[in-house]
N, CA and C of each residue as an Amber inpcrd file, in Angstrom:
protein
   237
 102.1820000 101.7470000 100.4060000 100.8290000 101.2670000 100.2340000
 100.8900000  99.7920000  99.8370000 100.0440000  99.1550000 100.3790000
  99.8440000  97.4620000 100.4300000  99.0510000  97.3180000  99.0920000
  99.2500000  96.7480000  98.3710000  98.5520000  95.9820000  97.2110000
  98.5450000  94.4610000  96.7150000  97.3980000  94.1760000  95.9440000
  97.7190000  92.7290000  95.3600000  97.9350000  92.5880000  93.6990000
  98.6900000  92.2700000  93.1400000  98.9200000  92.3560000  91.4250000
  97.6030000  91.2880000  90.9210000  96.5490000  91.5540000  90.4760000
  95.5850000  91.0090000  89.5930000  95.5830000  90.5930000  88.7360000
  95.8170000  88.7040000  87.9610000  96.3060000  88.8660000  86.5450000
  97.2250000  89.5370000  86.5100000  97.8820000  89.6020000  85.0380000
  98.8730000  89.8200000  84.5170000  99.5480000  90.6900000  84.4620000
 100.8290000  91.4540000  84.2620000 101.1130000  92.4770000  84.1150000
 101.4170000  92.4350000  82.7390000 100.8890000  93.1390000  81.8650000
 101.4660000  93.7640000  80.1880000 102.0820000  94.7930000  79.9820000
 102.5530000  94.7230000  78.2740000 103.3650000  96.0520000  78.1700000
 104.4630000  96.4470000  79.3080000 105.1150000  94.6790000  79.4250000
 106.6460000  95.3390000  79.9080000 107.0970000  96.1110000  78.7690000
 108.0910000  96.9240000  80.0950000 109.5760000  97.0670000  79.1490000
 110.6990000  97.8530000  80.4460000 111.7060000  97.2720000  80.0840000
 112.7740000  97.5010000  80.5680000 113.1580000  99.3990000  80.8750000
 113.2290000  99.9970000  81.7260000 114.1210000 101.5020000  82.1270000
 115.5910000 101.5330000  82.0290000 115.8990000 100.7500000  82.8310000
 117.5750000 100.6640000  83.0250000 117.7580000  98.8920000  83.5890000
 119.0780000  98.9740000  83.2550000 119.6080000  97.6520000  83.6100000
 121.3110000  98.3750000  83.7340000 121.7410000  97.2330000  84.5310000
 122.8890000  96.9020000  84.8010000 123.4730000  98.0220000  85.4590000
 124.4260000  98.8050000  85.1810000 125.1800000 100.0910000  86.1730000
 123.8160000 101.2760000  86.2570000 122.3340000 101.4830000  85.5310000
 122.1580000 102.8530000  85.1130000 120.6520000 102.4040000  86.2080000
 121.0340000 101.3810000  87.0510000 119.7320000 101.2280000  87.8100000
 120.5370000 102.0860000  89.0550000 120.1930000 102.7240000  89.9310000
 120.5260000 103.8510000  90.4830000 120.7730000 103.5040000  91.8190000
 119.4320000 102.3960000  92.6730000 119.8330000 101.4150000  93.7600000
 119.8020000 100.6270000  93.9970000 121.2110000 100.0870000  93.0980000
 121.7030000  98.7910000  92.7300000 122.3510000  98.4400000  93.9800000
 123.1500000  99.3650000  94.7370000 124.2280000  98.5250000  95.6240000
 123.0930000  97.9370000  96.9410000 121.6600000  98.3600000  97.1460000
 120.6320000  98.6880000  98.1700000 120.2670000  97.0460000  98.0760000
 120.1360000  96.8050000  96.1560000 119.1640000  95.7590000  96.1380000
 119.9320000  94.4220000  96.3860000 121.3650000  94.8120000  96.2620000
 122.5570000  93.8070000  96.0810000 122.2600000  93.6670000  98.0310000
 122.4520000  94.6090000  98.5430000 123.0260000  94.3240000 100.0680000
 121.2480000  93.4490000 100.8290000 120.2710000  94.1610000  99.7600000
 119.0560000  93.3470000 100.6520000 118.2320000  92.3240000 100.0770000
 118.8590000  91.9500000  98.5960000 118.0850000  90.7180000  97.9460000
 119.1530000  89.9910000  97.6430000 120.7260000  90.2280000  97.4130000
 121.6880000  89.3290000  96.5790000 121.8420000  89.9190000  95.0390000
 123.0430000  89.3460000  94.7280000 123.5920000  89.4180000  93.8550000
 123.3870000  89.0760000  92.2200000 122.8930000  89.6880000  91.3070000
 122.2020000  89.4280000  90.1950000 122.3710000  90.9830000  89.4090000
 121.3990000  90.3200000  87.8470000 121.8630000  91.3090000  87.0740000
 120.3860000  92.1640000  86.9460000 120.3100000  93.2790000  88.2610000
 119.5500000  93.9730000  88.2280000 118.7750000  94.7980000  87.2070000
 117.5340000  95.1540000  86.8280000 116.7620000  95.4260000  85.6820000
 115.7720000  96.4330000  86.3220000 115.4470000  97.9250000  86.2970000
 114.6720000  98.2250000  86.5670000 113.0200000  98.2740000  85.4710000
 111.9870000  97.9760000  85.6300000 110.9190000  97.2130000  84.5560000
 109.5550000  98.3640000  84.6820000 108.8560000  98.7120000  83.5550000
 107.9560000  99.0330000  83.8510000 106.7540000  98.1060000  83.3090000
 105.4040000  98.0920000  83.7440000 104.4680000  97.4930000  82.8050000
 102.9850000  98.1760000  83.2440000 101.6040000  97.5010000  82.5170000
  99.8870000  98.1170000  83.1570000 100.0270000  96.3190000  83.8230000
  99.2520000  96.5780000  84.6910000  98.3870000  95.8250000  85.7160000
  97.1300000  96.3230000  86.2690000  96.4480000  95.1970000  86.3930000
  95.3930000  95.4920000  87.2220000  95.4680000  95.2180000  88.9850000
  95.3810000  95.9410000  89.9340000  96.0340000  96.1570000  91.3450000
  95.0730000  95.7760000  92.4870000  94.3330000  95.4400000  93.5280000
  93.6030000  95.6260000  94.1550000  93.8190000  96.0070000  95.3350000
  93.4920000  97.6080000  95.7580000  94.0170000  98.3330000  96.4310000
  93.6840000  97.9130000  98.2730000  94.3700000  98.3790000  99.3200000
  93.6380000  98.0410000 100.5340000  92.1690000  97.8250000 100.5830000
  91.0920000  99.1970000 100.1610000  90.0820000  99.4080000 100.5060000
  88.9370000  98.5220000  99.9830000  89.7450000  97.1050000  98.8410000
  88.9380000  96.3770000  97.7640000  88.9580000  97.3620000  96.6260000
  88.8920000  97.7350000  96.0900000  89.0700000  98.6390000  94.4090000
  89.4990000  97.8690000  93.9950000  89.5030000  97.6860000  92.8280000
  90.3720000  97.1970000  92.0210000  90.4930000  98.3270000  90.7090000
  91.7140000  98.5940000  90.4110000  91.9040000  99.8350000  89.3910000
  93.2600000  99.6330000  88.6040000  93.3840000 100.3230000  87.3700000
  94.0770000  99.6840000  86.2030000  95.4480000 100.8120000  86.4170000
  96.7640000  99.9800000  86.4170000  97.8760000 101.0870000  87.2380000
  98.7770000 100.7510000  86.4100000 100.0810000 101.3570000  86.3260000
 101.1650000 101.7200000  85.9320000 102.2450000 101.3980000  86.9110000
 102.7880000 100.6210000  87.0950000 104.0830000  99.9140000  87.9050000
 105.3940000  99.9960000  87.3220000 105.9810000 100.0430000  88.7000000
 108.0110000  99.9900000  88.1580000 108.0790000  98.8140000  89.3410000
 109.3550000  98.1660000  88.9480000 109.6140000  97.4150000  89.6360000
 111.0400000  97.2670000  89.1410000 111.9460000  96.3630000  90.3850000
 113.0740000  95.7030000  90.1150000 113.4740000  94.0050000  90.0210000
 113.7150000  93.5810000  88.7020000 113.8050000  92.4270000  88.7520000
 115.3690000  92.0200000  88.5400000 115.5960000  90.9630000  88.5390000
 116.9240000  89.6160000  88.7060000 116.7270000  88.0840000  88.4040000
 117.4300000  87.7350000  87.1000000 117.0090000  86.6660000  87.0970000
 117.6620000  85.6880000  88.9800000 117.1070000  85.1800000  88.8120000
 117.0140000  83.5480000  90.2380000 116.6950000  84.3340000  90.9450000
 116.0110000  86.2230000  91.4440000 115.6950000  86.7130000  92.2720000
 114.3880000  86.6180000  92.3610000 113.8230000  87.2640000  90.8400000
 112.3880000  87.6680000  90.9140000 112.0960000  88.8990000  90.9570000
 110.9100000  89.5330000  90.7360000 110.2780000  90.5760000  90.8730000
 110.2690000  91.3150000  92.2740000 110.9980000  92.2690000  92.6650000
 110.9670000  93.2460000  93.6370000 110.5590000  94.4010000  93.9200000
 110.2240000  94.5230000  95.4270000 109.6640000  96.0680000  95.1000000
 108.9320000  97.2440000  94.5760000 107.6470000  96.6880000  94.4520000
 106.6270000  97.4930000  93.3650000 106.3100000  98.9110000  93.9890000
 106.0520000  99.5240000  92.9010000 105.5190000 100.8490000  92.8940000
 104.4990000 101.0860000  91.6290000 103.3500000 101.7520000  92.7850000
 102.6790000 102.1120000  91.9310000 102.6200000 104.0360000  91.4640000
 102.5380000 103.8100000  89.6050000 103.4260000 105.0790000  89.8450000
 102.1590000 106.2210000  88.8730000 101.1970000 105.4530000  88.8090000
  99.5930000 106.3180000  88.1740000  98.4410000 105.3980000  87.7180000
  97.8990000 105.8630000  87.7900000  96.5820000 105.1750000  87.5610000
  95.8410000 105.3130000  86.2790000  95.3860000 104.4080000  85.5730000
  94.7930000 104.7700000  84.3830000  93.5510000 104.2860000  84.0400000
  92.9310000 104.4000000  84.8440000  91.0550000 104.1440000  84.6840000
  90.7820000 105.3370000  86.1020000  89.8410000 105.6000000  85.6990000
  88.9000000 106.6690000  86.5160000  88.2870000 105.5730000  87.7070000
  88.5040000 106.3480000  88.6250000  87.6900000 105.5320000  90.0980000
  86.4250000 105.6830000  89.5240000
């Protein structure tokens, strides 16, 4: 699913880093080499249809990479 990140994301925090991120060798062979971090945080999202709704994201970051790969993984405001 296609989305846009709205403002900020809060309430990081880190899942796994370093060996206990699971597809590490995936992100190595299709983004490069870095010290992989899997991240969670709330954002506000704006979905294909225009919505905009308050979500729960994971993602994979690297420092000199950046933020990769989002997932949205629940929603926390009522449509």
């Amino acid at each position: 699913m296609r989305f846009d990140v709205v403002g900020t994301i809060e309430q990081v925090e880190t899942i796994a880093a370093g060996p206990s991120v699971k597809i590490r060798s995936y992100l190595r062979k299709t983004y490069g080499r870095g010290r992989w971090q899997k991240m969670k945080g709330v954002a506000s999202v704006r979905l294909p249809n225009g919505n905009v709704r308050r979500v729960e994201l994971h993602w994979y970051e690297a420092h000199g990479i950046g933020k990769r790969d989002f997932k949205i993984k629940g929603y926390l405001d009522k449509p």
